[in-house]
Structures are given as structure tokens and as C-alpha cells.
C-alpha positions in Angstrom: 24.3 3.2 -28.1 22.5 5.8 -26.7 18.9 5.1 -25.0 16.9 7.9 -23.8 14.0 7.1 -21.1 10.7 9.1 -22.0 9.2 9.8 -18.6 5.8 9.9 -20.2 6.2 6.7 -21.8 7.5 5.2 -18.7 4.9 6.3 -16.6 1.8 5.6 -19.3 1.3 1.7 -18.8 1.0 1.0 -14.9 4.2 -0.8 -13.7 4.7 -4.2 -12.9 4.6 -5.6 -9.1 6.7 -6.2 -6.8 6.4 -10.0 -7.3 6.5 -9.7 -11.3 9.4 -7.4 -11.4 11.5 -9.9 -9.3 10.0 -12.8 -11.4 11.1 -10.9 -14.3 15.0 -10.4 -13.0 15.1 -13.9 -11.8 14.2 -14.9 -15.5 16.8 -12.6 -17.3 19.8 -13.6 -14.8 18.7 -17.1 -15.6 18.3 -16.8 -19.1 19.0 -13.7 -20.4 17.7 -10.9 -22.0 15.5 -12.8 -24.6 13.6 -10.2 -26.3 14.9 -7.0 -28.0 13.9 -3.6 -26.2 11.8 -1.3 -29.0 13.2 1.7 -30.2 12.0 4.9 -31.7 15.1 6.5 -33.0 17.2 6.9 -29.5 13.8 6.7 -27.2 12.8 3.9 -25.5 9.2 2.4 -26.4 9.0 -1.2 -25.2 11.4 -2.7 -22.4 11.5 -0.6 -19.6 11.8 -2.7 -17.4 14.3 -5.1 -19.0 16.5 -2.4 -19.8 17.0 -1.7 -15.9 17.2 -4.8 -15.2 20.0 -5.5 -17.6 22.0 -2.1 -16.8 21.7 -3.2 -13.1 23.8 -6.1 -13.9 25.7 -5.8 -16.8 23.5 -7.8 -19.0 23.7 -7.7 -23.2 20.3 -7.0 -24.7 19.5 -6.3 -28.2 17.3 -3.9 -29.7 15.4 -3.2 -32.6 13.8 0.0 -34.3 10.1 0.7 -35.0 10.1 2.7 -37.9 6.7 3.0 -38.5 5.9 5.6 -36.4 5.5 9.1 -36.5 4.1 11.0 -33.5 3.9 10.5 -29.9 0.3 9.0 -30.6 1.2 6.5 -32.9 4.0 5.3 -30.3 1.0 4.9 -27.1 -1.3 3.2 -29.5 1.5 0.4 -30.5 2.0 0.5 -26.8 -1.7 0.3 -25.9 -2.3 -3.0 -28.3 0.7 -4.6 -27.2 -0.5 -4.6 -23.5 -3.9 -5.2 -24.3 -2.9 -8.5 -25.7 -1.6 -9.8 -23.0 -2.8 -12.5 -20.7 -1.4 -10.6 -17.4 -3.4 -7.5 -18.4 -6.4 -7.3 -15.8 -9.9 -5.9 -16.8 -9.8 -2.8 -15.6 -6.7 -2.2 -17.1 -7.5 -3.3 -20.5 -11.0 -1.0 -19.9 -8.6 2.1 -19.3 -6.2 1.3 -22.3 -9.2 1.2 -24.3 -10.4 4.1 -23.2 -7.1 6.1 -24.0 -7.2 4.3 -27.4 -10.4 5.9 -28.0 -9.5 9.1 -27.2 -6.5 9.5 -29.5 -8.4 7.4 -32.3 -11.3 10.0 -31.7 -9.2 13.4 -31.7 -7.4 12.1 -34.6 -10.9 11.8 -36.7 -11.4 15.4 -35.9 -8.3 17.1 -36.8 -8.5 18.4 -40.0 -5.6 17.6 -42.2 -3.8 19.3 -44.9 -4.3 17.6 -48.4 -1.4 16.7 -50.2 -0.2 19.5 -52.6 -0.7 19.1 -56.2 1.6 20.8 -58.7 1.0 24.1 -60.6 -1.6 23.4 -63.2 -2.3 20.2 -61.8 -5.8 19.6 -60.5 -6.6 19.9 -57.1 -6.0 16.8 -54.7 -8.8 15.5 -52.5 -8.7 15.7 -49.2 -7.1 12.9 -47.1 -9.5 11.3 -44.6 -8.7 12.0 -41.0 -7.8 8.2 -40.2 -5.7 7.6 -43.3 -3.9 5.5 -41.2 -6.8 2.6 -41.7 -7.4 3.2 -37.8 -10.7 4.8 -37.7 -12.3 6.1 -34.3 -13.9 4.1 -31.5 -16.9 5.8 -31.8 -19.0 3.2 -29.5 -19.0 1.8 -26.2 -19.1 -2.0 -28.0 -15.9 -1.0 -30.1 -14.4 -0.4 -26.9 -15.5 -3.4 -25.0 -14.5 -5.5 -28.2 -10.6 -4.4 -28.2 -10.6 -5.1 -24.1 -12.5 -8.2 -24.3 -15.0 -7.2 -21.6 -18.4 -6.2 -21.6 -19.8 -2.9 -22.2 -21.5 -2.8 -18.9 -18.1 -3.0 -17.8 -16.2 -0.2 -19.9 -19.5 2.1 -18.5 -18.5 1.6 -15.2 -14.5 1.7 -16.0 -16.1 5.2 -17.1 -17.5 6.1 -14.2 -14.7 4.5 -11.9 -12.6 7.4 -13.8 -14.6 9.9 -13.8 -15.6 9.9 -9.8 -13.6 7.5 -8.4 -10.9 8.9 -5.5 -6.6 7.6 -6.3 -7.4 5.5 -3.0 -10.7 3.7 -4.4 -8.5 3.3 -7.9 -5.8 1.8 -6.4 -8.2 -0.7 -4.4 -9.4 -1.8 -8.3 -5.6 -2.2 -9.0 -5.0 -4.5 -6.4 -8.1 -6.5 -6.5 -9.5 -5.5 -3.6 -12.7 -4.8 -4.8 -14.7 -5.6 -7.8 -15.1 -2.8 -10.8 -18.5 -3.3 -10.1 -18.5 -3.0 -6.5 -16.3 0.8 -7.5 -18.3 2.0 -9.9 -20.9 2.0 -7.5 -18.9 3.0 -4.6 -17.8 6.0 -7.3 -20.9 7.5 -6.6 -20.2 8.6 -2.6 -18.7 11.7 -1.4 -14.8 11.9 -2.0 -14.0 11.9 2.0 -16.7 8.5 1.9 -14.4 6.8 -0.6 -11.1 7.7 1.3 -12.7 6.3 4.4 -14.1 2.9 3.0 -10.5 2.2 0.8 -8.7 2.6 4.3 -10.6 0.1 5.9 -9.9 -2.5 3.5 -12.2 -5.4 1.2 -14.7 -5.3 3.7 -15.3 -1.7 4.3 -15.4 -1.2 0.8 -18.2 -4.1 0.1 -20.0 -2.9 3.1 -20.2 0.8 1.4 -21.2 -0.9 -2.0 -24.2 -2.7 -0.4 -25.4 0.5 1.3 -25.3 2.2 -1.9 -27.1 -0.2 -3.7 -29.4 -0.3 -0.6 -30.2 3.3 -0.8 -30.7 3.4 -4.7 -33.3 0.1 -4.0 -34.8 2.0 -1.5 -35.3 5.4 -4.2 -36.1 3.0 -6.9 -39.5 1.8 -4.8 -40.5 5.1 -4.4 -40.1 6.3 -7.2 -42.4 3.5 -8.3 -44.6 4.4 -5.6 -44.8 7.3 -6.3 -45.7 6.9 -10.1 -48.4 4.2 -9.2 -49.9 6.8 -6.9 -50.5 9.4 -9.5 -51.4 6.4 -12.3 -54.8 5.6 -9.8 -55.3 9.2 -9.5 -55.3 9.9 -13.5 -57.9 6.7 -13.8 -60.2 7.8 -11.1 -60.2 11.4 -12.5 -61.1 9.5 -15.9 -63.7 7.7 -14.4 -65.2 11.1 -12.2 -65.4 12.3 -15.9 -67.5 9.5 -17.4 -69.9 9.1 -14.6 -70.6 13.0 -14.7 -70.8 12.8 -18.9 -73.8 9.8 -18.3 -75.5 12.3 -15.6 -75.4 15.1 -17.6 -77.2 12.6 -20.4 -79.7 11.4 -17.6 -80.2 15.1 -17.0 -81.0 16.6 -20.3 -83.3 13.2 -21.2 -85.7 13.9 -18.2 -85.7 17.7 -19.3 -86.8 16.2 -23.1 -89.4 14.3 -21.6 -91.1 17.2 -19.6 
């Protein structure tokens, strides 16, 4: 049987550790190969790692076809729901897979499709819709938070985390190191500021979120300073205005009476 590797399925869920990839080849020289790789005509899908693992030793394995899908999309988003059912998956990992989900769910919806053709004389066929598939786009930051079972707070700073975040400061997230919270706020420093706060480790990297949220405290108060400042200014412009309207009534009373 022929098996073909697709790098870019091999490289789009983040590999296992160290620690799990050995726990993983202790369990299949113990036990075997217990679940069948996933095949999408000769391409693997699911079983990476497995399949090394048995071709390392000469382990049997069994496989089985998916024959449900059609396009490189519909193979990440099997991929994308399989790992975001599992236990092992972390937060910020299940945040990114949602996010990828929603991007091909959401490029899908837009691209037009052709309607099926109808027959000479027949009448015309109505369009298809663009997620005829039943899977229709993740429109919302809740839809997304929903199929990674975390908040939406969190998905908005797995967003940002992406978005500004340097490989170090990512790969701190990966391994725990710091908080998605803690990174999404760290996220916000100059590039070279991340670089140097990831190198120095958890407590570099909390010590850099606390100043950050320092400094925004520190903005926060004067911006409210500053908008209480021109508040009192507006009332006792307001007030200037009704003591000079009752004058000019004084006034124009003591010219009646003369």
C-alpha cells in the first residue's frame, strides 16, 4: 500500500511533545497499533504520528478511507473537529483551530458557486447556497468560543495573540509559560520588547504584563481626568450663562421702571 505524507497536513495541527510522542511509542510497542490511520485516497489525513512510529519498528497498522471528502478544506476541517475534541487539546490551541475553522467556513460562504445545470428546455435550476454542505460560517466571536469551549474574551485575545504576538511570545503560550491573558497583553509591546521578556522566562514575561497593564491604568486615569476637567468647565460655562441671562433681566426691569 502506498501512503503519501502531505507536508501541509503534517505540519497544520502542532505536534505532539516530547513526553507524548514517547508515551505514545511506549503504548503501541506495548499494545499495538490500535486505531486505523485515516486515508484520503493515498494521502495521509489522521495518524501521523502512529504511522512513524509503526514504520520505525515494523509494526502492522490498519487503515481506513474517508470518502467523504472533496478538497483540501474539507480534509483540515475533519482535522480541525477531531482535535478540538480532544481532552489534551489546550485553550489556546482549540482558540487557533477555531479560528482557522472560521476562516475556511467564512471564505467558503463567499464563493460563488456554479448552479447545477438543467437540461435543454428544462427550467432553470436555483442557485445552490454557498454552504450546501450544512456547515454555515462562523460569523461571530460566540460561534467561535462555542466550538473551542472557551470564552469569547478569550478567542479576542487568541486574536490579538496572532495578530501581534512575536514566534518567541507564541511559543511561551505553547508551553504554558504564560497565561493567554498575560500575552495578549504582552502582544501589545514593541517586537524587540516581546523577544526580550520570552528569553527571560515566566517571570520576565509576568513582570512585562504588569507594566503594561500598569501603564494602560495609569492612561485610563487621565483620560478620566481629563474628561472630568472639561465636564466642570461645560457646567460652569452653563452657569456664567444663567447668571448673565438673570442680569440682563435685572437690567432691562430697572430701565422699565425709569
Amino acid at each position: 500500500m502506498n501512503i503519501t505524507v502531505n507536508d501541509d497536513l503534517l505540519a497544520y495541527i502542532d505536534p505532539l511533545t516530547a513526553d507524548e510522542h514517547a508515551a505514545l511509542e511506549r503504548s503501541i510497542l506495548a499494545e499495538g497499533c490500535r486505531d486505523a490511520l485515516v486515508l484520503w485516497g493515498e494521502v495521509l489525513v489522521d495518524g501521523h504520528n502512529r504511522y512513524g512510529i509503526c514504520q520505525k519498528h515494523g509494526i502492522a497498522f490498519n487503515t481506513v478511507q474517508n470518502t467523504k471528502f472533496k478538497t483540501l478544506d474539507d480534509v483540515h476541517l475533519w482535522m480541525i473537529d477531531q482535535h478540538l475534541g480532544r481532552r489534551s487539546v489546550s485553550d489556546f490551541q482549540r482558540g487557533v483551530l477555531a479560528l482557522r475553522k472560521k476562516d475556511i467556513l467564512n471564505t467558503r460562504a463567499q464563493t460563488p458557486k456554479e448552479p447545477p445545470r438543467a437540461a435543454v428546455g428544462d427550467e432553470p435550476v436555483a442557485e445552490l447556497q454557498p454552504w450546501e454542505d450544512g456547515l454555515e460560517p462562523m460569523v461571530t466571536r460566540e460561534a467561535m468560543a462555542k466550538a473551542a469551549r472557551v470564552s469569547s474574551a478569550t478567542i479576542q485575545q487568541i486574536e490579538k495573540i496572532q495578530k501581534s504576538a512575536t514566534p518567541e511570545l507564541v511559543d511561551a503560550v505553547k508551553a504554558g509559560t504564560i497565561s493567554i491573558n498575560a500575552a495578549a497583553t504582552v502582544a501589545s509591546l514593541p517586537a524587540e520588547e516581546q523577544v526580550a521578556a520570552a528569553a527571560g522566562g515566566k517571570k520576565e514575561l509576568q513582570q512585562a504584563a504588569r507594566q503594561v497593564r500598569n501603564a494602560q491604568a495609569v492612561a485610563r486615569t487621565t483620560a478620566e481626568s481629563t474628561e472630568g476637567t472639561i465636564a466642570r468647565l461645560r457646567q460652569q460655562v452653563e452657569e456664567l450663562k444663567t447668571e448673565n441671562a438673570a442680569l440682563k433681566a435685572k437690567l432691562e426691569e430697572l430701565r422699565a421702571g425709569a
